[in-house]
N, CA, C and O atoms as a DFTB+ gen file, in Angstrom:
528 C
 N C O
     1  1     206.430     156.354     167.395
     2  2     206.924     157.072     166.241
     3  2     208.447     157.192     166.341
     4  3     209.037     157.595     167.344
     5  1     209.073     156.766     165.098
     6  2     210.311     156.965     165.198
     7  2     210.946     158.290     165.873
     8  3     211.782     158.197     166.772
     9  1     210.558     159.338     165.452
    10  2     210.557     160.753     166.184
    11  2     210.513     160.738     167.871
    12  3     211.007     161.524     168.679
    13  1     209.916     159.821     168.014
    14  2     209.473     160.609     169.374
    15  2     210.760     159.193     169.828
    16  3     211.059     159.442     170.996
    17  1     211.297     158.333     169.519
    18  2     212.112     157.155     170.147
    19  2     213.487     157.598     169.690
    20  3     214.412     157.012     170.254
    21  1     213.792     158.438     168.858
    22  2     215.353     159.360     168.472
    23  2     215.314     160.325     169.853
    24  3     216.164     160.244     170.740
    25  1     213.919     161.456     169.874
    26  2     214.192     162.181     171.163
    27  2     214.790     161.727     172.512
    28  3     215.754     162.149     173.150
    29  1     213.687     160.479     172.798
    30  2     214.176     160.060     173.916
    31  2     215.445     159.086     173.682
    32  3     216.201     159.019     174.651
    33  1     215.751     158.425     172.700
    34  2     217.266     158.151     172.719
    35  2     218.383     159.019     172.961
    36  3     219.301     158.704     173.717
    37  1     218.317     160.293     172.229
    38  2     218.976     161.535     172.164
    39  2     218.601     162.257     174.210
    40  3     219.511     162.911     174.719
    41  1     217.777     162.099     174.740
    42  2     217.553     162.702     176.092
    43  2     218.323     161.588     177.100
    44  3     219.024     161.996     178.027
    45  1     218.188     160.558     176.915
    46  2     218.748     159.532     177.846
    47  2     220.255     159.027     176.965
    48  3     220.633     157.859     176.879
    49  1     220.799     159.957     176.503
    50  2     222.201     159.993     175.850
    51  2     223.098     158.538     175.085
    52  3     224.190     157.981     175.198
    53  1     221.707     158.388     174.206
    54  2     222.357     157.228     173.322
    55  2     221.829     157.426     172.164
    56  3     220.738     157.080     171.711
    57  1     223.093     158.288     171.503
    58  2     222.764     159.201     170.828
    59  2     223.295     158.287     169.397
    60  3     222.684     158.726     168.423
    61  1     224.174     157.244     169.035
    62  2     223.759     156.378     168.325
    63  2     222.936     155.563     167.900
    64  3     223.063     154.970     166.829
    65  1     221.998     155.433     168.678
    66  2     220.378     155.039     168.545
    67  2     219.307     155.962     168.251
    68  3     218.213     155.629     167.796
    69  1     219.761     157.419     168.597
    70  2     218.883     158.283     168.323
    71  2     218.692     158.651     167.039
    72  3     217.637     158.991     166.502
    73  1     220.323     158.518     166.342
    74  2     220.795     158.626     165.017
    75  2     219.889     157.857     164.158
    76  3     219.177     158.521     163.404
    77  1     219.743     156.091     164.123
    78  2     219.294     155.822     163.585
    79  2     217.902     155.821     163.448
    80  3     217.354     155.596     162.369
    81  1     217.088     156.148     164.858
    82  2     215.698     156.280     164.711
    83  2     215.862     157.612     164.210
    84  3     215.090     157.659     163.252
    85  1     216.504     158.855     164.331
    86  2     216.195     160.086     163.509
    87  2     216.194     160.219     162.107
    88  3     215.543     161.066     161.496
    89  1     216.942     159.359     161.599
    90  2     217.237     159.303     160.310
    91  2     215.937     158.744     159.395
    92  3     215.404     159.276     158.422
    93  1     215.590     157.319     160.152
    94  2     214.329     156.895     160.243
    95  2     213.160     157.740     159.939
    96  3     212.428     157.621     158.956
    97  1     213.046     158.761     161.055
    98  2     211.565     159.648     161.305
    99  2     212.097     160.715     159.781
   100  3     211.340     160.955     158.840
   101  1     213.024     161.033     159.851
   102  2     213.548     162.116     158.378
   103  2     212.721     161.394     157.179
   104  3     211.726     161.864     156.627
   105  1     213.382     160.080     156.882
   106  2     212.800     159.600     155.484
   107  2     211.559     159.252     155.705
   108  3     211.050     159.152     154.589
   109  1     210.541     158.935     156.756
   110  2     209.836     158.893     156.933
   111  2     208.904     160.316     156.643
   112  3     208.111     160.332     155.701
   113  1     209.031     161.165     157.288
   114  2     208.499     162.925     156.872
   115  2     208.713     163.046     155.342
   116  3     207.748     163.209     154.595
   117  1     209.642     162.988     155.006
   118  2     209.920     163.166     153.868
   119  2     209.164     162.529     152.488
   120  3     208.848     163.032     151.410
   121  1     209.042     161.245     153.031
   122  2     208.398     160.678     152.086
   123  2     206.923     160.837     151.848
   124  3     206.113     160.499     150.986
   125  1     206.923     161.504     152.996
   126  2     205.181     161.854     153.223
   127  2     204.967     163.590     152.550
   128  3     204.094     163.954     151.762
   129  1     205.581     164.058     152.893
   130  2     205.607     165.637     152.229
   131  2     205.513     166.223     153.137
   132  3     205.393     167.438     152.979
   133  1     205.519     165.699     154.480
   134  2     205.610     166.702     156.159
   135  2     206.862     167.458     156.302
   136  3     207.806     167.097     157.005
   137  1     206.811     168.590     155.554
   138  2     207.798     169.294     156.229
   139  2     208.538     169.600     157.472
   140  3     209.740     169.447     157.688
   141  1     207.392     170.171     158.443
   142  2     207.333     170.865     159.679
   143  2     208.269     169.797     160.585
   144  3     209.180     170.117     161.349
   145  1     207.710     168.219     160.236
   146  2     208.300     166.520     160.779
   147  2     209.781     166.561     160.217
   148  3     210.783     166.512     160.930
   149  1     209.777     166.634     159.176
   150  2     211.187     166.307     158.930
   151  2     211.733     167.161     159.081
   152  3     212.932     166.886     159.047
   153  1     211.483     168.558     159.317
   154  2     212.643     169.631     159.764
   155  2     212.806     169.421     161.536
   156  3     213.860     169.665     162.123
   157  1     211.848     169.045     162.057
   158  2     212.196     168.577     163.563
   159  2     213.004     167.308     163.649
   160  3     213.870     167.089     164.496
   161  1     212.717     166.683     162.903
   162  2     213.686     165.436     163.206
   163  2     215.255     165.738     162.490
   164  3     216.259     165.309     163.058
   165  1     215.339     166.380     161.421
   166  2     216.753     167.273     161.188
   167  2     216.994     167.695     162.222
   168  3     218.127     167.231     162.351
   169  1     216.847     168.134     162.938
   170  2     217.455     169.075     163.601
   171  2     217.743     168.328     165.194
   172  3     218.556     168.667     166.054
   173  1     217.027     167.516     165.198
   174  2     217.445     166.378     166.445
   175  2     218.601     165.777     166.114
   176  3     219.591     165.638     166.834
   177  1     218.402     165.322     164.678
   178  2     219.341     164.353     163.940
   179  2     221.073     165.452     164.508
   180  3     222.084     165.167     165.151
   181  1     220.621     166.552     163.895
   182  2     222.280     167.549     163.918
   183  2     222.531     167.162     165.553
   184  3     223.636     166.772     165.929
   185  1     221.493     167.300     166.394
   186  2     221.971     167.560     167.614
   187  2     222.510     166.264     168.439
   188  3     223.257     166.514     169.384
   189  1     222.187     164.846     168.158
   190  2     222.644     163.772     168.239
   191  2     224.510     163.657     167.365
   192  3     225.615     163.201     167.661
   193  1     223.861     164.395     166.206
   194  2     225.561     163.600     165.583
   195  2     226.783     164.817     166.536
   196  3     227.967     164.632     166.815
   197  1     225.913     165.991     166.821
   198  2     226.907     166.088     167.520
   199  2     227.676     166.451     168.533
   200  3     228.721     167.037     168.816
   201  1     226.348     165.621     169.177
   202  2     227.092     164.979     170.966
   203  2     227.882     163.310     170.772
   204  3     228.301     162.677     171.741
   205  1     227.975     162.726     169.080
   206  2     228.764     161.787     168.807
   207  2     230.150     162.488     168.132
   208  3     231.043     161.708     167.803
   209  1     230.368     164.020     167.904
   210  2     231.296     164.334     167.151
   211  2     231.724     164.248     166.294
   212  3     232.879     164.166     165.874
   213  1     230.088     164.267     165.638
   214  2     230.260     164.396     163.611
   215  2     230.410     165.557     163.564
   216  3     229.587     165.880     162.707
   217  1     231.012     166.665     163.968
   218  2     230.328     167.946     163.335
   219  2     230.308     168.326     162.269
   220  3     229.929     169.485     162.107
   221  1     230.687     167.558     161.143
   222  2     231.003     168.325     159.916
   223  2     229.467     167.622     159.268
   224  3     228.623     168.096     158.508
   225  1     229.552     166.591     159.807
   226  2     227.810     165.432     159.059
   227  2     226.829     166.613     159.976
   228  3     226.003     167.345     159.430
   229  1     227.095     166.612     161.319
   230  2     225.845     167.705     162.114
   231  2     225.509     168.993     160.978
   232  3     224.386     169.197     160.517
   233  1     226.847     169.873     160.613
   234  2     226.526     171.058     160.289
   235  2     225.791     170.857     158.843
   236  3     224.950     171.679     158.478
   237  1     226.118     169.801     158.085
   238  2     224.972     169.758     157.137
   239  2     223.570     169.806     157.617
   240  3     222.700     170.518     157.115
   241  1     223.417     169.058     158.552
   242  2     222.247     169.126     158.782
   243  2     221.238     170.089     159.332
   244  3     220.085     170.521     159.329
   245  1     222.328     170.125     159.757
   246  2     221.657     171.994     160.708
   247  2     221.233     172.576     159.516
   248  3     220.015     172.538     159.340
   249  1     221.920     173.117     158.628
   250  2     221.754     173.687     157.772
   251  2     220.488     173.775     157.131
   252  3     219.829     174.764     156.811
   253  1     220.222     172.308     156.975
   254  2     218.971     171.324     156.151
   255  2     218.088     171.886     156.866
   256  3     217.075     172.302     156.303
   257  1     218.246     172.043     158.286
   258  2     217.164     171.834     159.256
   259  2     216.470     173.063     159.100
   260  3     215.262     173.296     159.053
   261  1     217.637     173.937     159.016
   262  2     217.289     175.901     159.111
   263  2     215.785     176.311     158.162
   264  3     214.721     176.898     158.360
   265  1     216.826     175.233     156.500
   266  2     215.916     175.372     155.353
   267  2     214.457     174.896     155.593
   268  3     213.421     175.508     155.331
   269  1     214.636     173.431     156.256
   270  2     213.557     173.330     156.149
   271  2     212.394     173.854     156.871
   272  3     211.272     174.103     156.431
   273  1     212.961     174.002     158.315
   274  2     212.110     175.114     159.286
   275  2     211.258     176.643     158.947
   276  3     210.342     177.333     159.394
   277  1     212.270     176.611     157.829
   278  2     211.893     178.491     157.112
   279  2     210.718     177.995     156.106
   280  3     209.868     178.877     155.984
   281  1     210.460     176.916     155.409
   282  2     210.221     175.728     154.118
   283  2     208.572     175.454     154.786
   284  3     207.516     175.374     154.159
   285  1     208.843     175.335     156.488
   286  2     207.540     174.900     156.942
   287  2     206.483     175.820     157.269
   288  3     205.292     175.531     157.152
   289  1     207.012     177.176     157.770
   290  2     206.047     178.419     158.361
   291  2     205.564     178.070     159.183
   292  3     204.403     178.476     159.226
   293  1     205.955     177.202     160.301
   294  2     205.719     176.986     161.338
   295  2     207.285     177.415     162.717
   296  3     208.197     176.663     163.061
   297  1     206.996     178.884     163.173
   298  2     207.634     179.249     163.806
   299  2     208.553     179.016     164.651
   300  3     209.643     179.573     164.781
   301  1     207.762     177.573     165.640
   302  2     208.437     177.001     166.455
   303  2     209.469     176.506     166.134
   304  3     210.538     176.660     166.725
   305  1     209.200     175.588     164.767
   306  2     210.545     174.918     164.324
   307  2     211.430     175.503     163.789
   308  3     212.561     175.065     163.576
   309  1     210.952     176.691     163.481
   310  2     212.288     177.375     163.175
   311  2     213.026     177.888     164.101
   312  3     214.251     178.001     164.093
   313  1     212.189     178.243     165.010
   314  2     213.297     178.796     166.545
   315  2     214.077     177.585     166.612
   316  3     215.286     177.808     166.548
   317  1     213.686     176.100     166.747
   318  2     214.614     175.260     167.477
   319  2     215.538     174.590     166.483
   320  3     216.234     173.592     166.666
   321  1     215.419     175.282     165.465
   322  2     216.603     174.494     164.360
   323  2     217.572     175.798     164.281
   324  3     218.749     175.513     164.061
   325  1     217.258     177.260     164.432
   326  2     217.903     178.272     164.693
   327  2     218.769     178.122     165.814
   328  3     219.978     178.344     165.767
   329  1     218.053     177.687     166.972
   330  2     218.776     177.460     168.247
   331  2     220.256     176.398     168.463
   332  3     221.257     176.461     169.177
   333  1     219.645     175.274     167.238
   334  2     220.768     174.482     167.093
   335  2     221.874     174.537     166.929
   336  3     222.800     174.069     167.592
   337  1     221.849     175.634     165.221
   338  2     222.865     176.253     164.493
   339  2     223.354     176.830     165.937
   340  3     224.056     176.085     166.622
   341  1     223.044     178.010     166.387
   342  2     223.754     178.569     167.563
   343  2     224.458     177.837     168.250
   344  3     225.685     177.906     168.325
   345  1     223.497     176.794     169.018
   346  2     224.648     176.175     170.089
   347  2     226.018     175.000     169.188
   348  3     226.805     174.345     169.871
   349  1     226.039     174.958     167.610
   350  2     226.762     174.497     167.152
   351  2     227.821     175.479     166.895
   352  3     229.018     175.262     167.080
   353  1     227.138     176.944     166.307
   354  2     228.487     177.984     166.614
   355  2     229.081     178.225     167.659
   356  3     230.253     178.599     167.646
   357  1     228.219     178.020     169.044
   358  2     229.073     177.906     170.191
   359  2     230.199     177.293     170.318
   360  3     231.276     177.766     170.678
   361  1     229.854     175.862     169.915
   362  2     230.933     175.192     169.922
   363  2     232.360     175.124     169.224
   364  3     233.445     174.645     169.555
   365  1     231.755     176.000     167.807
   366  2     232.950     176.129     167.362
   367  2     233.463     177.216     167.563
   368  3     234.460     177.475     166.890
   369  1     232.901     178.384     168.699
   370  2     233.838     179.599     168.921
   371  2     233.127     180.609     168.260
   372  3     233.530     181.617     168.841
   373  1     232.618     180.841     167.722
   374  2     231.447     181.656     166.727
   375  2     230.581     182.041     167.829
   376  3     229.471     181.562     168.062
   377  1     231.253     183.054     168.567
   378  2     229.552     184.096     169.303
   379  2     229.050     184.946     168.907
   380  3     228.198     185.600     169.507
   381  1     229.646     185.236     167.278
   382  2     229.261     186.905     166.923
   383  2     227.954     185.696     166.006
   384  3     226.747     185.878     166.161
   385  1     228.315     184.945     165.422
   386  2     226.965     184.092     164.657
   387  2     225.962     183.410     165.356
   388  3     224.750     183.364     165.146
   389  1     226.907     182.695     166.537
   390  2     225.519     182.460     167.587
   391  2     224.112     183.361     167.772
   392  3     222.906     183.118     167.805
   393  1     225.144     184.779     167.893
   394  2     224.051     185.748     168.925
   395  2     223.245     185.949     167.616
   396  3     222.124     186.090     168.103
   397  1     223.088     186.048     166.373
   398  2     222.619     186.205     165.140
   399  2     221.500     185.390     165.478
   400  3     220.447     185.939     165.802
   401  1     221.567     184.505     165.454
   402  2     221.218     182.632     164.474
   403  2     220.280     183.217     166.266
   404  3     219.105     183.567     166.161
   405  1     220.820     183.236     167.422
   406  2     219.555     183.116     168.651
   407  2     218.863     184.197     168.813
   408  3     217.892     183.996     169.543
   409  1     218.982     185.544     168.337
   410  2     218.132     186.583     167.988
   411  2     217.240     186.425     166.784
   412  3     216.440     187.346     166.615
   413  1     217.224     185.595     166.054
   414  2     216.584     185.131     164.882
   415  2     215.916     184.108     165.579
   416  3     214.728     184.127     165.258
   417  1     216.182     183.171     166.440
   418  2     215.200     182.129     166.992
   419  2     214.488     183.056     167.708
   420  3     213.445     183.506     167.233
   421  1     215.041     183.542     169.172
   422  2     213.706     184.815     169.767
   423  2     212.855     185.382     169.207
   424  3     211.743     185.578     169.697
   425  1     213.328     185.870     167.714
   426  2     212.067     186.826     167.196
   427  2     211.074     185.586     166.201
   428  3     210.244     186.079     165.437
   429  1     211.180     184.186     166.237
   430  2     210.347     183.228     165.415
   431  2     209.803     183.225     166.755
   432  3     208.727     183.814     166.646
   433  1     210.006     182.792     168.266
   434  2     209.342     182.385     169.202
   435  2     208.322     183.669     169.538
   436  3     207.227     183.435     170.050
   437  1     208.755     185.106     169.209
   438  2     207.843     185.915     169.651
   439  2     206.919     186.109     168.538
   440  3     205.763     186.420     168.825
   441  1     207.264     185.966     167.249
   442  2     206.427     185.564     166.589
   443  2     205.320     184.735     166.374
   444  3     204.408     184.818     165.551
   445  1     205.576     183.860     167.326
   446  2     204.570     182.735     167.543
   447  2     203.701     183.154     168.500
   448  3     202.513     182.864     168.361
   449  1     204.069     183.796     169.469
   450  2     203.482     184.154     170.743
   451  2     203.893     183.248     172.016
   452  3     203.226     183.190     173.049
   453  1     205.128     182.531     171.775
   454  2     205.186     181.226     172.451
   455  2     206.684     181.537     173.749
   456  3     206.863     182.700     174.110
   457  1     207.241     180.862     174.088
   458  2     208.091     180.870     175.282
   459  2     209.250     180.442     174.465
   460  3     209.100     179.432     173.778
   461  1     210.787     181.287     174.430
   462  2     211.800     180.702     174.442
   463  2     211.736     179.026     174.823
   464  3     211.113     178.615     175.802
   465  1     212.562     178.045     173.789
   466  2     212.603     177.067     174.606
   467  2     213.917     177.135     175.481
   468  3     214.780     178.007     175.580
   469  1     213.752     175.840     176.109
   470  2     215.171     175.839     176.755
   471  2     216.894     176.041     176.667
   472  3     217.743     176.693     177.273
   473  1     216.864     175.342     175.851
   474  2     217.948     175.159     174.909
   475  2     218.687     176.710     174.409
   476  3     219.868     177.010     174.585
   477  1     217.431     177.720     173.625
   478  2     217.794     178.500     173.400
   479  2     218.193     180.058     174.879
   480  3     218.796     181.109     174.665
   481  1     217.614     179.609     176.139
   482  2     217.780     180.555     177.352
   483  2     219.452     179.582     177.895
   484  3     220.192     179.950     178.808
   485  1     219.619     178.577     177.183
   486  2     221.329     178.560     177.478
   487  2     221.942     178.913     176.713
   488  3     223.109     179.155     177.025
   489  1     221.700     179.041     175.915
   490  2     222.528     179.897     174.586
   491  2     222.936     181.580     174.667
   492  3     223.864     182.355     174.434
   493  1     221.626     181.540     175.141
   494  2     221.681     183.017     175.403
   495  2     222.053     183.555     176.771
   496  3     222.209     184.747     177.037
   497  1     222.190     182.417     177.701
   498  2     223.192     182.543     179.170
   499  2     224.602     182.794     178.831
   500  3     225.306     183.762     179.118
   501  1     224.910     181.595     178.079
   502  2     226.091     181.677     177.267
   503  2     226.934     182.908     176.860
   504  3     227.940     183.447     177.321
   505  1     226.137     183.129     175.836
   506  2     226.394     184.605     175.240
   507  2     226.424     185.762     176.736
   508  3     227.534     186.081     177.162
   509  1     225.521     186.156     177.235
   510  2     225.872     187.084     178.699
   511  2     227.194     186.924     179.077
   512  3     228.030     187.813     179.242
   513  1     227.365     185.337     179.245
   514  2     228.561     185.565     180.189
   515  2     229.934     185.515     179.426
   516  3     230.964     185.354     180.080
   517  1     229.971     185.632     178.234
   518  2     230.780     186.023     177.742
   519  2     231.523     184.491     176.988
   520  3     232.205     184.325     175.977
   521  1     231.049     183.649     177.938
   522  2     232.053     182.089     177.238
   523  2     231.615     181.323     175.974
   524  3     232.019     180.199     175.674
   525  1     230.547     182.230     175.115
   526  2     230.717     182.012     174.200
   527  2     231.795     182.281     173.000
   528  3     231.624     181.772     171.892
């Protein structure tokens, strides 16, 4: 599945390949009416463009991703498209919106009944130590 060959492009940091298989798995979800799919692969997609340093193409997407995560009612994905936005406000210096956007992912994950993912327990390391 295109999805699952963007992840592992995006994990083994070839993140121009991940791009195009994410983009891939997007119109793919999309065309199908899978929300829950294409808001996960948004949100891979943001996180690939920007470890390539699109951020301005990423933050659309994030965005997309947020919507569509909220669009799906499926919790999880909304924690990890929440989590995104965060570690993208990290980057741009934004810890008062981070800590927002990752207190809003915590309470979708406890909502679920499920475990912080990873991603979001560095975010929120982050934030502790202040270098956000």
């Amino acid at each position: 599945c295109a999805l699952t060959l963007g992840r592992i492009h995006a994990q083994t940091g070839r993140s121009d390949e991940a791009v195009e298989s994410l983009r891939e798995a997007q119109a793919l979800f999309a065309e199908q009416g899978q929300v829950p799919g294409e808001g996960a692969a948004t949100g891979l997609l943001a996180e690939a463009l920007l470890a390539l340093g699109r951020e301005e193409e990423a933050g659309r997407e994030l965005a997309r991703a947020v919507e569509l995560a909220g669009a799906s009612g499926d919790p999880l994905v909304l924690a990890q498209a929440l989590t995104a936005r965060a570690r993208e406000c990290l980057r741009r210096g934004d810890s008062g919106e981070a800590r927002v956007l990752a207190d809003q992912a915590a309470a979708a994950c406890a909502d679920a009944g499920a475990p912080e993912p990873a991603a979001l327990a560095g975010v929120r390391a982050t934030l502790a130590t202040g270098a956000g």
